[in-house]
Biopython code that builds the backbone (N, CA, C, O; Angstrom):
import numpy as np
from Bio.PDB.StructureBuilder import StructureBuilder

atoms = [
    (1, "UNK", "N", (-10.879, -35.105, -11.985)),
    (1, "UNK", "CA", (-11.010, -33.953, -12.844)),
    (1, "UNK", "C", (-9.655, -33.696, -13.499)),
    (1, "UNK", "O", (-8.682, -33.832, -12.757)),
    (2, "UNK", "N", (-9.509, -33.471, -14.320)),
    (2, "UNK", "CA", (-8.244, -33.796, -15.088)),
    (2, "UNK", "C", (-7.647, -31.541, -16.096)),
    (2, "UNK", "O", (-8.136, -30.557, -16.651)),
    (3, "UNK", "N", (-7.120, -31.787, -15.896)),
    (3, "UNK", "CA", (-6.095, -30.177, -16.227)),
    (3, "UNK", "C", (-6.161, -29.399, -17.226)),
    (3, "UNK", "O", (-5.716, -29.812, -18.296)),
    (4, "UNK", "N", (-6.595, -28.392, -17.163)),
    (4, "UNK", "CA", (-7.211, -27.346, -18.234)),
    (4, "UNK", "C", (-5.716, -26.981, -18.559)),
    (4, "UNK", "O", (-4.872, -26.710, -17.705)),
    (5, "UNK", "N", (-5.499, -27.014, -19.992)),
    (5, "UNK", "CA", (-4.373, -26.693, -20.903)),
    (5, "UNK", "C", (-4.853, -25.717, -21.952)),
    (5, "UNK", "O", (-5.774, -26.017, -22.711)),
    (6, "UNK", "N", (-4.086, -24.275, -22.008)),
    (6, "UNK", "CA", (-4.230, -23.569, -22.479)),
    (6, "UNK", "C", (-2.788, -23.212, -23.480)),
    (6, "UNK", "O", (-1.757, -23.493, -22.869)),
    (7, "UNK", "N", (-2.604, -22.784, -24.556)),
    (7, "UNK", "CA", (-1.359, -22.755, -25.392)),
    (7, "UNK", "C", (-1.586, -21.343, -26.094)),
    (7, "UNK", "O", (-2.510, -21.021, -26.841)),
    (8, "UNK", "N", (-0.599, -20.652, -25.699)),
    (8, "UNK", "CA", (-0.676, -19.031, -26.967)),
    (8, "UNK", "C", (0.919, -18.885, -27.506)),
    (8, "UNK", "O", (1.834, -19.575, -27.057)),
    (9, "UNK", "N", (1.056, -18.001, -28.406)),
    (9, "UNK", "CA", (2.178, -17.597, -28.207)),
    (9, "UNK", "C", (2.831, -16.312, -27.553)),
    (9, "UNK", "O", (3.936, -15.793, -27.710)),
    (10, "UNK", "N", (1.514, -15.920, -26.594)),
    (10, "UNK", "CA", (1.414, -14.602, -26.223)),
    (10, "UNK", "C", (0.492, -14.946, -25.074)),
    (10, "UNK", "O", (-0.556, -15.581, -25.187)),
    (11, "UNK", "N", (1.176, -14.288, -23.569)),
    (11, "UNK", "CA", (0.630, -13.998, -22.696)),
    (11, "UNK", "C", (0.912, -12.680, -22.136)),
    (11, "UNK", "O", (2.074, -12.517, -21.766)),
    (12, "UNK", "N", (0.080, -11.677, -21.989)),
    (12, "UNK", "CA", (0.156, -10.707, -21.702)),
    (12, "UNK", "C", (-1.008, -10.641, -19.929)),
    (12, "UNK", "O", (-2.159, -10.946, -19.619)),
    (13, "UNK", "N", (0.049, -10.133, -19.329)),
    (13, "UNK", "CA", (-1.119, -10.073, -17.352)),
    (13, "UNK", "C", (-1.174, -8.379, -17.493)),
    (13, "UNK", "O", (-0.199, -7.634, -17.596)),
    (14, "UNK", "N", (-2.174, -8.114, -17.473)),
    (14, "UNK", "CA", (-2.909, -6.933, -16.563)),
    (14, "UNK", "C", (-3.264, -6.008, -18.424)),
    (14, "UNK", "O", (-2.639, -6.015, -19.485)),
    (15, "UNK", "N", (-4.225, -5.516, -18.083)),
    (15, "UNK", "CA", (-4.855, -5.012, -19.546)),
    (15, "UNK", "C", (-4.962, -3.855, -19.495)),
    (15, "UNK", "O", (-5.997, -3.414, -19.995)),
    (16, "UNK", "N", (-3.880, -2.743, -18.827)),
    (16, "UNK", "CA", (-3.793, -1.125, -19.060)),
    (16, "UNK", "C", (-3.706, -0.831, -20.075)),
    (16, "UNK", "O", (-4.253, -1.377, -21.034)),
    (17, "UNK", "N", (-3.007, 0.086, -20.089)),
    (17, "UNK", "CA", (-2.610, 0.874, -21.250)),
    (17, "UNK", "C", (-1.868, 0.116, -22.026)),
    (17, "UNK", "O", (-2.171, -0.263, -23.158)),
    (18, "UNK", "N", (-0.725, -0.156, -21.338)),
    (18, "UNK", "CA", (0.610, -1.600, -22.304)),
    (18, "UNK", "C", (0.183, -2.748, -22.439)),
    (18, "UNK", "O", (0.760, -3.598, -23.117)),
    (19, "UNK", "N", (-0.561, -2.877, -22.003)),
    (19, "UNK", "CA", (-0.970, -4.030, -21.828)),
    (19, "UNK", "C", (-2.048, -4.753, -22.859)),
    (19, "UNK", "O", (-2.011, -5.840, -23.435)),
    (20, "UNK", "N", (-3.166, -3.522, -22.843)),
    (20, "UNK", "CA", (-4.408, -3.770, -23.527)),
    (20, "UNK", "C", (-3.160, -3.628, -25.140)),
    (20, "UNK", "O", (-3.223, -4.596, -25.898)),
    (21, "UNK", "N", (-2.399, -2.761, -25.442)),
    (21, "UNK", "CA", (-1.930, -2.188, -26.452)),
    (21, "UNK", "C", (-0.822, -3.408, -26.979)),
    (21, "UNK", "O", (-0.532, -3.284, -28.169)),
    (22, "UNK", "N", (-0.279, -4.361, -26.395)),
    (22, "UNK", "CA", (0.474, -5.521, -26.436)),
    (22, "UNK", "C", (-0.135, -6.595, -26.943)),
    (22, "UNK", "O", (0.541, -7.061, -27.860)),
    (23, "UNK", "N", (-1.369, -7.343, -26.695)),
    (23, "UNK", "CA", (-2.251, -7.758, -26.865)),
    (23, "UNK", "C", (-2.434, -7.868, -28.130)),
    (23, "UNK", "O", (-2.134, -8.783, -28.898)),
    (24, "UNK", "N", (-3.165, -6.457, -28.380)),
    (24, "UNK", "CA", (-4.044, -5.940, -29.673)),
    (24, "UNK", "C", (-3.327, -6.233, -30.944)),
    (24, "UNK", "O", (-3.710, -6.716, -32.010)),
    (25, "UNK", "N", (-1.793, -5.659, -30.383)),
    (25, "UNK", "CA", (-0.815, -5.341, -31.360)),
    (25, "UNK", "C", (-0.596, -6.831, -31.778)),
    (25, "UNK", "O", (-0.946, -7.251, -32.881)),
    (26, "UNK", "N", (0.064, -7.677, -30.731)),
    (26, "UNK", "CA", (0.560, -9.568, -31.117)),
    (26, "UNK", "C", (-0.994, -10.111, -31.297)),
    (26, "UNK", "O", (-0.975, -11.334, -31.165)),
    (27, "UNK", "N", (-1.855, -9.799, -31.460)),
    (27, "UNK", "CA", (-3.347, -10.366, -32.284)),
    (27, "UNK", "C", (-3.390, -9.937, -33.647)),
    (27, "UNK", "O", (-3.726, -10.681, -34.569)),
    (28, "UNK", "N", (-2.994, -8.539, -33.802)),
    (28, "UNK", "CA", (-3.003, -8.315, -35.368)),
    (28, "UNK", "C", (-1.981, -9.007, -36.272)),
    (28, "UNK", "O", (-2.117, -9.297, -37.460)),
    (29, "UNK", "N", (-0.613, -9.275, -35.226)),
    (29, "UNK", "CA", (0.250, -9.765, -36.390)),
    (29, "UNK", "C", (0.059, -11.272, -36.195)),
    (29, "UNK", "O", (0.852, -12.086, -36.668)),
    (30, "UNK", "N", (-0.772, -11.536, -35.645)),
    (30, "UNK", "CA", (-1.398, -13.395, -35.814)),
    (30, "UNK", "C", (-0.969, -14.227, -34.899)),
    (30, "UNK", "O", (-0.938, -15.457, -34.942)),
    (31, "UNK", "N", (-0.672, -13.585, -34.154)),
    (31, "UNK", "CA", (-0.098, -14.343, -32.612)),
    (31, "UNK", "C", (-1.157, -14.781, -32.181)),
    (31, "UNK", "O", (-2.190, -14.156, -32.418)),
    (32, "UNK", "N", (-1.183, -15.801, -31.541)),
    (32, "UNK", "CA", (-2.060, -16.076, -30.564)),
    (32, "UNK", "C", (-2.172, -15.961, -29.334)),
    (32, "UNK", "O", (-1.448, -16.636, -28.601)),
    (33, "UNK", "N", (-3.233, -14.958, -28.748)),
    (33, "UNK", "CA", (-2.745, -14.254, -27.482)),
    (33, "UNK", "C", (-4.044, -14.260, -26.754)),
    (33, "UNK", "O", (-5.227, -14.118, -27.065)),
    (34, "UNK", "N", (-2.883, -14.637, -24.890)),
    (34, "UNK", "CA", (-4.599, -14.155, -24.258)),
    (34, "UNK", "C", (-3.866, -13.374, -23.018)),
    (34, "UNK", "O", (-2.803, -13.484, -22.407)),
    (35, "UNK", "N", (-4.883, -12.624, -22.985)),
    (35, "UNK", "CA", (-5.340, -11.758, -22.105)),
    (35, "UNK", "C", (-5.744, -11.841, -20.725)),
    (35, "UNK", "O", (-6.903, -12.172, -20.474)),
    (36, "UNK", "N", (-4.483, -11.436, -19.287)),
    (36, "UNK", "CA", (-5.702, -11.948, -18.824)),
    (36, "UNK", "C", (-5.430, -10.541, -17.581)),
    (36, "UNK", "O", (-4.339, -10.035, -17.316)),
    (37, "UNK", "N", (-6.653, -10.200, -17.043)),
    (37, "UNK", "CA", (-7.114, -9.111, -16.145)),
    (37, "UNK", "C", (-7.623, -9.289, -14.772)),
    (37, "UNK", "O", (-8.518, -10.117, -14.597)),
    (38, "UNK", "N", (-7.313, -8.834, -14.105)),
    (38, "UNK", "CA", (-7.626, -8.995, -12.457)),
    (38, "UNK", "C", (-8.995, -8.666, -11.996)),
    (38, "UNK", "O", (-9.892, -9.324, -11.468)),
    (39, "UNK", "N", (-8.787, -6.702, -12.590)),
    (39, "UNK", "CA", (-9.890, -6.128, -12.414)),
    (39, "UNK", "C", (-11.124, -5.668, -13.457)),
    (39, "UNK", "O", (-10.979, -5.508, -14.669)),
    (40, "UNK", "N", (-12.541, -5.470, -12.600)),
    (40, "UNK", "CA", (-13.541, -5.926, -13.879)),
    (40, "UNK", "C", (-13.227, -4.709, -14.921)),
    (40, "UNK", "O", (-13.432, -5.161, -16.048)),
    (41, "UNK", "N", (-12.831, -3.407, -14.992)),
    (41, "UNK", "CA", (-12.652, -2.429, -15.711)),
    (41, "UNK", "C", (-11.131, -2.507, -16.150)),
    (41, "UNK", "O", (-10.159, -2.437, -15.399)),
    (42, "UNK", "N", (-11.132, -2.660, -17.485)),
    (42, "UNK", "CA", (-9.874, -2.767, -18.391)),
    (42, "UNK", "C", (-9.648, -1.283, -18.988)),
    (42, "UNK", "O", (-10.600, -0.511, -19.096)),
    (43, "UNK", "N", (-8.196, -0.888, -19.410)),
    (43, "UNK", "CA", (-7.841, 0.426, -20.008)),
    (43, "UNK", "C", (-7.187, 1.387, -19.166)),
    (43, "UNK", "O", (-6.661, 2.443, -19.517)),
    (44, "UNK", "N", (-7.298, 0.806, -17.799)),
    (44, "UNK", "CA", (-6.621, 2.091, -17.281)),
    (44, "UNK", "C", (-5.307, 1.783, -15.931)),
    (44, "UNK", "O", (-5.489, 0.800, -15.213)),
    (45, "UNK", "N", (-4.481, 2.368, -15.771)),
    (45, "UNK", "CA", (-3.469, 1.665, -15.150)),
    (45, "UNK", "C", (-3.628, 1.764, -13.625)),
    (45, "UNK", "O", (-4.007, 2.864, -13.221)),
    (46, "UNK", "N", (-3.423, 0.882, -12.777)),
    (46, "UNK", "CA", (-4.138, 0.223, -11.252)),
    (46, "UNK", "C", (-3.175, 0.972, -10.530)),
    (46, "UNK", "O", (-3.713, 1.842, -9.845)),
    (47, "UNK", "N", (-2.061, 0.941, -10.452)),
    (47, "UNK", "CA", (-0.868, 1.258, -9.815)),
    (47, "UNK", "C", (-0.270, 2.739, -10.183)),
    (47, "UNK", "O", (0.219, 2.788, -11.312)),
    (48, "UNK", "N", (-0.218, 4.092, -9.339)),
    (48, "UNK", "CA", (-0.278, 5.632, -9.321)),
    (48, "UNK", "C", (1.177, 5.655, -8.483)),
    (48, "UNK", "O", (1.413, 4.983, -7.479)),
    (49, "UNK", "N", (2.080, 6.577, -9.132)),
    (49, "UNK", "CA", (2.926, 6.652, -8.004)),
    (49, "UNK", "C", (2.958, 8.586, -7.604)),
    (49, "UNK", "O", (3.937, 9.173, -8.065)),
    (50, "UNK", "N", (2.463, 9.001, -7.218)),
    (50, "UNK", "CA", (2.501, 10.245, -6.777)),
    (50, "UNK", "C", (3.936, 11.014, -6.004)),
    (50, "UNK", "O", (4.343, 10.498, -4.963)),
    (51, "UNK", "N", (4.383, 11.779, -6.352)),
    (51, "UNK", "CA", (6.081, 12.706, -6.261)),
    (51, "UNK", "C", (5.132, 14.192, -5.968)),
    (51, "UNK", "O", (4.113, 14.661, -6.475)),
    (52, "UNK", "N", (5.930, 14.556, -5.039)),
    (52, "UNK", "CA", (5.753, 15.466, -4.543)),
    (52, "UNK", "C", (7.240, 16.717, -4.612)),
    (52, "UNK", "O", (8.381, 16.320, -4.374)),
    (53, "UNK", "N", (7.017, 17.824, -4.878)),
    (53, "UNK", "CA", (8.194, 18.241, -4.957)),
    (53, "UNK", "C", (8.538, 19.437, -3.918)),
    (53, "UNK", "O", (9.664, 19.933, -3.898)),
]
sb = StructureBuilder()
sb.init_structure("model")
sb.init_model(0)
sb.init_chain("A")
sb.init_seg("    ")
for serial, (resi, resn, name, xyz) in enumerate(atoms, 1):
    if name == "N":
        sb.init_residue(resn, " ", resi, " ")
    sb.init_atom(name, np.array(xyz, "f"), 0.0, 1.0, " ", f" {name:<3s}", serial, name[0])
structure = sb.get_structure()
């Protein structure tokens, strides 16, 4: 079985907020970009840091 080759000029990991918005942005100006996501729901950020005062 021989090696899946993939080429962008844009890799962007995890599809939050910066993420999904990084993407979108280097696709409009003609980049070639992929995307790639862990979890099945995209848009919202995985990692909370809660401060208490």
């Amino acid at each position: 079985m021989g090696d899946a080759v993939n080429t962008c000029d844009v890799l962007v990991i995890g599809a939050g907020p910066g993420g999904g918005n990084a993407a979108l942005q280097s696709a409009k100006n003609g980049l070639s970009t992929i995307l790639i996501e862990d979890h099945p729901a995209i848009g919202t950020p995985v990692h909370f840091r809660r401060v208490y005062l």
